[in-house]
N, C-alpha and C positions, 0 to 999 in steps of 0.2 A: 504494500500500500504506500502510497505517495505520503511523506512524511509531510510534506509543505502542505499537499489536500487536509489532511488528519488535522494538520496547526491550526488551519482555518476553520474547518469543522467544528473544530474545540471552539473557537472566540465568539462564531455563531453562534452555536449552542448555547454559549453562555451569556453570550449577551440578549437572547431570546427569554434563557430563563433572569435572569437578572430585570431586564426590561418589563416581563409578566410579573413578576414582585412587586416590582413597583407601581407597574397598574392595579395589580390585585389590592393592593395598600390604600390606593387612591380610592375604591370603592367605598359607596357611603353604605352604612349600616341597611338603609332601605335596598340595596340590589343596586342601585343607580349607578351607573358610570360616572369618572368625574366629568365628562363632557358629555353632558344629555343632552341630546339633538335637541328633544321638543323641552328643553325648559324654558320659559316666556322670557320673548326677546322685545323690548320695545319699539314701538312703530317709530316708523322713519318720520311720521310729522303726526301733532294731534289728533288723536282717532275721536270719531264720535262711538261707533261702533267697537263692540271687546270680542262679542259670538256672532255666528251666522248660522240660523236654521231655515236649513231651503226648502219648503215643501216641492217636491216635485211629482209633478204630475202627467206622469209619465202616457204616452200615445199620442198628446197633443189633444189639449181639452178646446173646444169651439168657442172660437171669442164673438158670433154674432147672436151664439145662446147662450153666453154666459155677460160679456162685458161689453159691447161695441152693436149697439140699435142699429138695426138698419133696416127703416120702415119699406126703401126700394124694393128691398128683398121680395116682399109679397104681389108688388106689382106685376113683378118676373116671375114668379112661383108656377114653374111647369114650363116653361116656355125658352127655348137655346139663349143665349148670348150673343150678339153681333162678334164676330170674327175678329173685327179690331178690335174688340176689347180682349180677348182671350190668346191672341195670338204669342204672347211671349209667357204666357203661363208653364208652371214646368208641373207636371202631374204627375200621380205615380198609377194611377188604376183608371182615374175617365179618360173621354177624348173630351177637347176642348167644347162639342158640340151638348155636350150632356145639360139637361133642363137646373134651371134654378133653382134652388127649395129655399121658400120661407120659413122664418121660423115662427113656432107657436108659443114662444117664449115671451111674458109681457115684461116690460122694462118699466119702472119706479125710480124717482128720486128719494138719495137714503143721504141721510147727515146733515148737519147744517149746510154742507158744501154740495150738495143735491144730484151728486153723484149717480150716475142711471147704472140701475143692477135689474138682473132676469129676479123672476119671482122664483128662482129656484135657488136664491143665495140669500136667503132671509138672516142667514146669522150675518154675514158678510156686511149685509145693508148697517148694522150694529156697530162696524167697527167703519165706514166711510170716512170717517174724519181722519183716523190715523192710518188709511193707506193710501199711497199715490200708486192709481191706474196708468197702466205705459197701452196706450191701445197704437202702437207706431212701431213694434218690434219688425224685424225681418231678419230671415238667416240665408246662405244660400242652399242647405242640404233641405232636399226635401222628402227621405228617408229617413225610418225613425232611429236606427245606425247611426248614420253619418251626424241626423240635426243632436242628438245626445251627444256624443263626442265634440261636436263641437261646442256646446254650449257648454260642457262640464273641463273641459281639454282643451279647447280654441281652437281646435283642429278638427279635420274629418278621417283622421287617420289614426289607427290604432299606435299604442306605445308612449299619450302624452300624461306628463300627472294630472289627475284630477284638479279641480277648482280647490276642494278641502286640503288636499294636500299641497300643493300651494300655499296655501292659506297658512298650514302650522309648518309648514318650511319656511317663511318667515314671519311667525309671530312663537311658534312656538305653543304651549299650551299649559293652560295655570290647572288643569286636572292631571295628577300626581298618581291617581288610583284606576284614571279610567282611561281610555286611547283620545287622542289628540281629535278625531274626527271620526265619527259614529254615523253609521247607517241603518234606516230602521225602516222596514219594508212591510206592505200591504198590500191584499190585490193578485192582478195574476203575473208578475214580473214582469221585466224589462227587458227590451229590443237590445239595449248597451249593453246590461249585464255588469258583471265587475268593471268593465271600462272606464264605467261611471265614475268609481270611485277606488280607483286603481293609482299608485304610483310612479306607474310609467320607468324615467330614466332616474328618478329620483330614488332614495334607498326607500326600503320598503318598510323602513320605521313609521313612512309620511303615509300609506297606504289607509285607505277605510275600513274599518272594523265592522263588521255587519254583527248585530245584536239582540238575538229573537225577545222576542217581548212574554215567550210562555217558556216554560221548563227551563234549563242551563243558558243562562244569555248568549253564550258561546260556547258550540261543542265542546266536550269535553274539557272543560275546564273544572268540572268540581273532579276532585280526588276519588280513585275507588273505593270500596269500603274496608275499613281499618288501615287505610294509608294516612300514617299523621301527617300533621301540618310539620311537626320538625326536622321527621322524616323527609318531606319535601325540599326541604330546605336545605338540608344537606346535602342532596344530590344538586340542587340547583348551584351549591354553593363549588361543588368539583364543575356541574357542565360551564360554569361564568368563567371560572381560573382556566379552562381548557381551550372555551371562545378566546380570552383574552389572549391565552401563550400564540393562538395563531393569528389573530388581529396583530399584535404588537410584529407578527413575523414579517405577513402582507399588507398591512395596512387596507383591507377588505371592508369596506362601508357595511357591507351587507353581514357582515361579522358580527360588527358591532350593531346593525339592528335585532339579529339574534339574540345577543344577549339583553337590548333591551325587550324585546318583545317575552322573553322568559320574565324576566322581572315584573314587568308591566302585569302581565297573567297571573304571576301569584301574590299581586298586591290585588288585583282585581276580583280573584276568590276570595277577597274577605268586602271588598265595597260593592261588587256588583247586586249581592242579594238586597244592599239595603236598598237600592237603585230601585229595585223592583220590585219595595215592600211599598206598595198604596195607605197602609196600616193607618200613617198618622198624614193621612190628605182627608181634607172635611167633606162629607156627604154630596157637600151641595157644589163642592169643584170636581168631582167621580160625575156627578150626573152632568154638570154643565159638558164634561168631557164627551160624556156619551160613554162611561168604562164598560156602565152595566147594560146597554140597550145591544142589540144583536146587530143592526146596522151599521152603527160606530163603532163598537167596542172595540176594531183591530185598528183603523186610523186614531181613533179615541185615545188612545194609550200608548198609542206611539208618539202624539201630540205631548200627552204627558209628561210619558219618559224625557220625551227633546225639553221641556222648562225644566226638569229634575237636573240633566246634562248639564244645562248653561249654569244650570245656579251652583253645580258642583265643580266647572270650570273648562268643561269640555269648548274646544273653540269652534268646533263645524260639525253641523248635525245635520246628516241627509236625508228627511223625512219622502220616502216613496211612495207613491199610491197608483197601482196599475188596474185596470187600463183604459183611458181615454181614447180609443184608437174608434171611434164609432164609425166607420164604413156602412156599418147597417144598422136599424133600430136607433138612430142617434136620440132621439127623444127619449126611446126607454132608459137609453144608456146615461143623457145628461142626468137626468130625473135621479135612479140609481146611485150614481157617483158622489151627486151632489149632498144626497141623503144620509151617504158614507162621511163626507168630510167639511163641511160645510158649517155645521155645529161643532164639531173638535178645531175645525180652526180659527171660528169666531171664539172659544172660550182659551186657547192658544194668547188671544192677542189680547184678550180682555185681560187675563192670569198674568201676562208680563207683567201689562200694564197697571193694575193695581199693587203689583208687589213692587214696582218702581225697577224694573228689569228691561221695559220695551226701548227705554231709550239708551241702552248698551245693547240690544241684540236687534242685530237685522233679521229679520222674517223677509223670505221670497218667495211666490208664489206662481208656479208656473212652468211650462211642458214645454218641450224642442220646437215645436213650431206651431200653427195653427190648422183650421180646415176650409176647403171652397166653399164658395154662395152655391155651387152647383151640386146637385145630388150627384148619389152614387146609388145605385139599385144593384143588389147580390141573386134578391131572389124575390121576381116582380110575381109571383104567385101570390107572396105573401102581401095582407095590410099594411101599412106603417111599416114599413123597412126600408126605408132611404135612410142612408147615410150619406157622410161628405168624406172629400178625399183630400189628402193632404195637400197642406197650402204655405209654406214657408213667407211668402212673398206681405205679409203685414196681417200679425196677430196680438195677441194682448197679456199682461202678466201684471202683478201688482209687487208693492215692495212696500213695506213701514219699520218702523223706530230705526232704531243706529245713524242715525244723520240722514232720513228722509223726511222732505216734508210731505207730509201725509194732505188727507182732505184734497185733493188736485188730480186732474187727470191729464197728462201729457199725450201728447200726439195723435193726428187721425186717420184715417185712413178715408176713402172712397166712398162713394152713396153705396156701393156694392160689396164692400170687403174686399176688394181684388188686389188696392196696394196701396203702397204709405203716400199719404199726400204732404204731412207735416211733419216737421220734428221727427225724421227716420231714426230709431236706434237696432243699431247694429249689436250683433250676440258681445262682438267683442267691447262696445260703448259700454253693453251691461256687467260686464268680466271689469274694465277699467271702474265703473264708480263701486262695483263692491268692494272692490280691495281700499277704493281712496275710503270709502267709510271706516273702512279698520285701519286708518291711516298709511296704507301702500302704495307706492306710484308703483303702477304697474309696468311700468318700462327699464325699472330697476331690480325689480322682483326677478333676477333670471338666474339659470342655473350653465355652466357650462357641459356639455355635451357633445362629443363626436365633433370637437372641433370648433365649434362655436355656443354663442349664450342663446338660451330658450328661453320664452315667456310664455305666462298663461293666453294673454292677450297676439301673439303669435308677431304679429309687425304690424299692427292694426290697433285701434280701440282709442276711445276719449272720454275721458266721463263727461257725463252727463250735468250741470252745473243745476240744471231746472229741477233732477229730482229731487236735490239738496236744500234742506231746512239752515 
């Protein structure tokens, strides 16, 4: 053997174990590394916003039955569209030629700011004052794939991080016990999938934690039986010194998310259950939720769990609820959907706000893209089965507290829905003012990769100054 290879061997080796020592030493009594990714880092200029709970509402909920009148609609009801108007439309299932459908949805002024909402958003109507309506979005994907990615990604392309993880990639997160950015789903799932809320190129520290709301919040995380807690702990305490001797060797990101993510997990076996003890929440905020009615109860509680999150320090909570995607029955289906979350999220906004939280946590509310003024018919045998088909080109979502001003409705679109007339905002506009709420210039927030720096907001985006209180 090479006496000179052997010398070197030797000073490695030792300088590996030497080096693990003294990481090992550096560990704080909780599991934690001395450089913990997500511990809260201060924003780059004064945040009105601390949390961000995004209700998303996945398929693409219809903004001319939910938020954006459009009395034309009935004029045209059953009748084609003139050709220049539909000609640069991009569609995914009609031809351009397909009949108009009105809606039977009637429209009210709600708040002192007289805000017009469908009669099928009564709770909504309750909270007018504290939210600002964007009826002027537009994306270019008009697939429900691509429009999720890029609303949550900035991108249409698989591999980018999520909006959340962004988000605790620079701010970090003031929950100790729980993950930086939580996902809590309802419905029948999502077109994106974990994309949504996926890490991308970033370490997988920043990634989304999905968190069932019945049984173990995360597989396999309680202990088997007669496995102690000290017991645990000591194995955790050889796999940490083991990640660490090979961390300190490669200097591997994803090492070191390892060992945080084991940590993270068995502080979490001991706070996750209180998380999802309702025990000592009063009667009358379980009903406002909707915990005990069978229609709400799985939005209901996921509304919940998301103010339990922020008040416990979590910084991005991805409330899910599938699926918007009405191609047929769109009536049944608004009707349905609405029933589901409509009430959990008017008591969502009510609960911040009394307990003096709405104005540190942004709520957003709203799906990849919108639907046509034109039907879609699956199956013309049946009664009432029009649906509509996807419509990227100018749809609607709302936003309140964290530095929005609420009561106000920005942008419009067309006597028909077909595209933005005023005040267009772009997915990326809406990517730039969220982060400026949590104090972020989004043009700074970037990560290097493959050579060059990445943004959420991609090479595009401006906030929006009008949403801002």
């Amino acid at each position: 053997m090479n006496a000179d290879k052997t010398r070197r061997d030797f000073f490695r080796q030792a300088s590996i174990g030497m080096g693990s020592m003294a990481l090992a030493h550096l560990l704080a009594a909780d599991g934690q590394a001395a450089t913990d990714p997500l511990e809260p880092h201060a924003p780059q200029f004064p945040a009105k916003a601390k949390n961000v709970i995004f209700l998303f509402m996945e398929g693409a909920p219809s903004q001319m039955d939910l938020f954006d009148p459009k009395p034309a609609l009935q004029k045209w009801n059953g009748k084609p569209l003139p050709p220049s108007l539909t000609k640069d439309l991009k569609l995914a299932f009609i031809k351009p030629t397909a009949s108009v459908l009105g809606s039977p949805r009637v429209f009210r002024p709600a708040g002192q700011c007289g805000m017009e909402l469908a009669d099928v958003l009564p709770g909504l109507a309750t909270c007018a004052d504290d939210i600002c309506l964007v009826r002027s979005m537009y994306s270019e994907a008009f697939n429900h794939h691509p429009g999720q990615l890029l609303l949550f990604t900035g991108h249409t392309i698989v591999g980018r991080p999520a909006m959340g993880s962004w988000v605790i990639y620079g701010l970090g997160s003031e929950s100790r016990n729980l993950p930086g950015f939580v996902v809590l789903a309802s419905g029948n799932g999502t077109s994106g999938g974990t994309d949504n809320y996926a890490s991308g190129f970033l370490p997988s520290t920043y990634a989304g934690t999905v968190l069932r709301s019945t049984g173990d919040p995360i597989l396999y995380l309680s202990n088997p039986p007669d496995y102690s807690r000290e017991r645990q702990r000591s194995r955790l305490d050889a796999l940490r010194d083991l990640n660490a001797m090979r961390y300190q060797a490669t200097g591997d990101h994803e090492i070191e998310s390892r060992i945080h993510a084991y940590e993270l997990a068995f502080r979490m076996q001991a706070s996750a259950p209180d998380l999802l003890d309702f025990s000592k929440e009063s009667p009358a905020t379980l009903d406002a939720y909707g915990v005990h009615a069978d229609a709400t109860r799985a939005f209901g509680t996921n509304c919940l769990l998301a103010r339990r999150m922020v008040e416990r320090g979590v910084r991005f909570v991805m409330v899910m609820h599938a699926s918007w995607d009405h191609h047929s029955e769109i009536n049944k289906g608004i009707v349905k959907n609405c029933g589901a979350t409509d009430q959990p999220t008017a008591a969502l906004l009510h609960d911040l706000k009394q307990r003096g939280m709405l104005d540190s946590t942004l709520v957003v509310w709203g799906g990849e893209f919108g639907r046509t003024p034109m039907s879609e018919i699956r199956r013309p045998e049946e009664a009432d089965n029009a649906g509509r088909d996807h419509h990227p080109n100018g749809f609607s979502l709302w936003l309140a507290g964290g530095g929005i001003k609420g009561g106000q409705v920005i942008g419009k679109t067309d006597e028909l829905a077909l595209n933005v007339v005023e005040d267009p905002i772009h997915i990326h506009d809406l990517q730039a003012t969220i982060l400026h709420c949590l104090g972020i210039d989004h043009t700074r927030l970037t990560y290097r990769y493959l050579g060059r720096d990445f943004r959420l907001t991609d090479v595009g985006g401006k906030v929006v100054n009008k949403l801002l209180a």
